[in-house]
N, C-alpha and C positions, 0 to 999 in steps of 0.2 A: 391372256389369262391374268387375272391378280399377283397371281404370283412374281410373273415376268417384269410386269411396270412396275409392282414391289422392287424387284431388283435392281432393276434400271435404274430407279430412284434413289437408293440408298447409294449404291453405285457413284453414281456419281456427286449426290453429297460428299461421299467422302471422301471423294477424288478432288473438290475443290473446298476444302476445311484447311487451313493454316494453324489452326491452332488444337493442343489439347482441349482445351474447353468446349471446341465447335464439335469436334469428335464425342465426348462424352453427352454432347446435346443429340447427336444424331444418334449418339446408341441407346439414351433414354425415348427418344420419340419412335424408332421402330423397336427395337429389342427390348425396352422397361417394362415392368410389370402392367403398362397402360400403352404399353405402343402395338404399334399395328400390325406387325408382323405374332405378336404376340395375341393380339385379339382374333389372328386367324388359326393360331391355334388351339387358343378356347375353344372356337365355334367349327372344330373336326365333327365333335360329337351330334350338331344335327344334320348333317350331311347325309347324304344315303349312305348305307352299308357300301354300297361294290364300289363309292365314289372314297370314303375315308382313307384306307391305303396307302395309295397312290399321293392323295394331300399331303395328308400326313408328314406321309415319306418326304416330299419333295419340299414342306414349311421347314422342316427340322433342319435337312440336309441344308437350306440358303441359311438357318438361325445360326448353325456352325459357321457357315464360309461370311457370311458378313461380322459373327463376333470375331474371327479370326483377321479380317479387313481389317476391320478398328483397333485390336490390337496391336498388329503390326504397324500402322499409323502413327499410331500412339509410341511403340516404341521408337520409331525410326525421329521422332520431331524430339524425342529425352536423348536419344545419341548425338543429334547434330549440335544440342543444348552444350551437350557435355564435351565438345569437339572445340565449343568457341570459348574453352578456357584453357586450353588445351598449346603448349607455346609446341609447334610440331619440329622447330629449329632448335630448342634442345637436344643435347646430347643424349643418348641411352643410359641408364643404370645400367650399372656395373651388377648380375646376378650375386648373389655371396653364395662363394663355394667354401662346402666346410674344410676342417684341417683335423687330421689325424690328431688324438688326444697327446699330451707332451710323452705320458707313460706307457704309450704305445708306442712312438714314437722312437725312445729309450727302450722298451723292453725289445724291439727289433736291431738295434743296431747292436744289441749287447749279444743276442746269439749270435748275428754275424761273425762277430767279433772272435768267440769263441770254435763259430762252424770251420773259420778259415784256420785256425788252429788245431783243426784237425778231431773237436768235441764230433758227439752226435749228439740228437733232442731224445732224450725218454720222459716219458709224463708216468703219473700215477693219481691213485682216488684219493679225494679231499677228505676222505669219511674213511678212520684209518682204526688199527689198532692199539692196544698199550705196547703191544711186542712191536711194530715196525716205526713205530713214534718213540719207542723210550727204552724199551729193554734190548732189543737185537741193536741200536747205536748205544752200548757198554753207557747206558744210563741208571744209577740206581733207583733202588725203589724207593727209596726217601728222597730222593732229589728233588728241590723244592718247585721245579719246573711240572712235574707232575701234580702240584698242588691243583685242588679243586679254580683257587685265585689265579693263576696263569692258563689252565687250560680248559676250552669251553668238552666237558663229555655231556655223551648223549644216556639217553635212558635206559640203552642196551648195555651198558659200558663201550660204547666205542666211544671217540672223541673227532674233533676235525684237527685234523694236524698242524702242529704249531710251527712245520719245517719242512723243506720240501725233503731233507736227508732221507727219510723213510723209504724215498723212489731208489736211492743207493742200495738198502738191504734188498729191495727185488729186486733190481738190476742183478748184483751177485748173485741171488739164486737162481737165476734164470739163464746167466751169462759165464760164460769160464774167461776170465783176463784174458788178454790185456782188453781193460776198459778205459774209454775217456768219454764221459758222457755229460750233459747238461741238464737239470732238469727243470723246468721254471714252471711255475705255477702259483696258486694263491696261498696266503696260509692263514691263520688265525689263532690269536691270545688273548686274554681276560688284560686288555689295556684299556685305559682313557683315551678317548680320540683328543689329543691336544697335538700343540705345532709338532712333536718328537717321535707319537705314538699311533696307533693306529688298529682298532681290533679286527680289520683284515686288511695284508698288505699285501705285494709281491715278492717272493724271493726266488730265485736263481741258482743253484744246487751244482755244485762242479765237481767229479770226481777222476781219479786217472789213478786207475791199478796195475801195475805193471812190475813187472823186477827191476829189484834197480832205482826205483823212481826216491828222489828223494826231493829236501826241503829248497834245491839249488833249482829245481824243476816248480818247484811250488811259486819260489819267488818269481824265476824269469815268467811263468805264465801271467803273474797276475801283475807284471811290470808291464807286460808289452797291452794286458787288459786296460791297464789306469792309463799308460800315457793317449790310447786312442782313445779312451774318453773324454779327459781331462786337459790333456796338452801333454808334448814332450817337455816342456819347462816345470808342470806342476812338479813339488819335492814328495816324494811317497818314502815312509818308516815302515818299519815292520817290528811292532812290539810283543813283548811276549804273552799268552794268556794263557785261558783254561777256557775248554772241555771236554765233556766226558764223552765224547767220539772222536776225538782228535791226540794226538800224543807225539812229539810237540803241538803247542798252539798257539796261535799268534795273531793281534790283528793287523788291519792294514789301516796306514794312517796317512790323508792328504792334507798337503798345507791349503788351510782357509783362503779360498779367493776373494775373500770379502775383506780381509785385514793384510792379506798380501802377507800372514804366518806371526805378525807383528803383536796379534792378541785381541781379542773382542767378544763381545758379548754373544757372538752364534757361538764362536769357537770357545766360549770360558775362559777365555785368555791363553788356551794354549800355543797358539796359530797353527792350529793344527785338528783333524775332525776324525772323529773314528768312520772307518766306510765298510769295511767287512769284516770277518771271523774266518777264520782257515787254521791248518795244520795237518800232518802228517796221519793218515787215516789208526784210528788207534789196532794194536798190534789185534788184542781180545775179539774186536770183529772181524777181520780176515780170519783169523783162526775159526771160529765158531763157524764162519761161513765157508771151509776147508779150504783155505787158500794160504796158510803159512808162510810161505816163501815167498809170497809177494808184499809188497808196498805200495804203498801208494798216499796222495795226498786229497783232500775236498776243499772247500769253502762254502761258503754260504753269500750271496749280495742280494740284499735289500735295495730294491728295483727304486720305491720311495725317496729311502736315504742318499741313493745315489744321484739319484735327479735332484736333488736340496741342493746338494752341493753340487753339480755342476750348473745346472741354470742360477746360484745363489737367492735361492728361497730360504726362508726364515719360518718356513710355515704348513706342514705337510696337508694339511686342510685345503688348503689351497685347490689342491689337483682334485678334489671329492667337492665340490661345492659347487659347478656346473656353472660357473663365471664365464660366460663366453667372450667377455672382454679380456680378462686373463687368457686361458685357455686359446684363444686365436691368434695370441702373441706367439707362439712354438709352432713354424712349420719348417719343411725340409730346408724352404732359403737361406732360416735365419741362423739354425742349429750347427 
């Protein structure tokens, strides 16, 4: 039959072609719009009826298997091409595996820190109210932290909170003392993102209510926190401050590892860095929250601030800017 020495014929063209080019000649002279296997399929239509069919069927089904010949031809002489530059005695690339972000990284090792100290994790919603963002933490209503300029509110009056504290007032109402709980999460304030600031950061919420608890309790917690972050060498203060959910309040201050406490332009010449906020939980919220007779202390740490000064970064930008040259610097070997 036609068909068969068709075959036969292409067949073995293509079986002795070396080259692309010979191949692309042999699939224009049978397969191209003027090739022969192609002229027998024009000329189905004057065939008999009970004879088309069967042609048909049997022109089409070889058009497939020999463009599929020559394809595979063709690719197989572009891989051997691409073999002979190919040095096979080099070494393998090394895959790049990625590395836990630095603030991930920190934000883990900071609950540990805390778990083994006996903390538990409570979380709360980012999308809060006036009362558990500002009034139930004994904040007044003029206080200028409620200003439109520091806090992002929404259209219902609610706001996103500018502090994880908030998870404290529903902890208490949810919880009868003794508490010692952790609460980490994101927060957000009407800032400029520059090297210092940031309009959503991390912060870290530590609470412990108890009888008894006092400021002797506050300090050793957040001494044994700074040295396993920091080093047992770094020097840590504790200076006095203000706010209006804490009574006393104080911050916590480490000496600058970039001046060695000596004075510099991260530290402003003090040698020394502010790293959190804490004090003794104020008297007016346990009470409101029927707990009188208890005590207890918080803090707040800035998950951001705290990575500045331990890796000595000059620039909180840094960790939000997807530098993966930066950012691959910080894995578990190095830390």
């Amino acid at each position: 039959m036609k068909l068969d020495l068709l075959k036969e014929n292409v067949e073995k063209e293509i079986k002795e072609a070396t080259t692309a080019e010979e191949l692309e000649k042999i699939r224009i002279k049978y397969l191209g719009r003027k090739g022969e296997l192609t002229k027998i399929l024009h000329s189905i239509g004057d065939l008999p009826k009970g004879e088309r069919p069967a042609i048909g069927k049997a022109a089409n089904r070889l058009n497939a298997k020999l463009s599929g010949l020559i394809f595979g031809k063709k690719r197989s002489f572009e891989e051997s091409k691409t073999l002979q530059w190919k040095d096979l005695s080099l070494p393998g690339r090394k895959p790049y595996i990625g590395t836990l972000h630095p603030l991930s990284i920190l934000y883990q090792e900071t609950i540990d820190i805390f778990i083994e100290m006996g903390f538990s994790i409570v979380l709360g919603p980012q999308i809060e109210t006036e009362y558990y963002n500002f009034t139930a933490l004994n904040t007044p209503a003029d206080h200028p932290a409620r200003d439109l300029q520091d806090t992002f509110y929404l259209k219902d009056g609610r706001l996103l909170r500018t502090q994880t504290s908030p998870v404290q007032i529903r902890t208490l109402e949810k919880h009868t003392p003794p508490i010692r709980v952790i609460s980490p999460g994101r927060c957000y304030r009407v800032d400029t993102f520059d090297p210092l600031h940031s309009p959503a950061f991390m912060q870290i919420e530590g609470l412990w209510v108890d009888r008894n608890v006092s400021m002797a309790d506050l300090f050793g917690t957040l001494k044994i926190f700074a040295r396993k972050i920091f080093g047992e060498d770094r020097k840590i203060e504790f200076l006095p401050s203000y706010f209006p959910f804490t009574e006393p309040s104080a911050d916590l201050w480490i000496q600058c590892s970039l001046c060695g406490g000596k004075g510099c332009s991260v530290c402003k010449n003090k040698g020394r860095i502010e790293t959190l906020g804490c004090g003794m939980v104020h008297p007016n919220i346990l009470k409101n929250m029927g707990y009188p007779e208890f005590t207890g202390f918080a803090f707040g740490i800035g998950l951001e601030r705290i990575a500045m000064i331990k890796y000595n970064i000059n620039d909180m930008r840094l960790f939000y800017q997807n530098d993966l040259q930066f950012l691959s610097q910080f894995n578990e070997s190095k830390l």
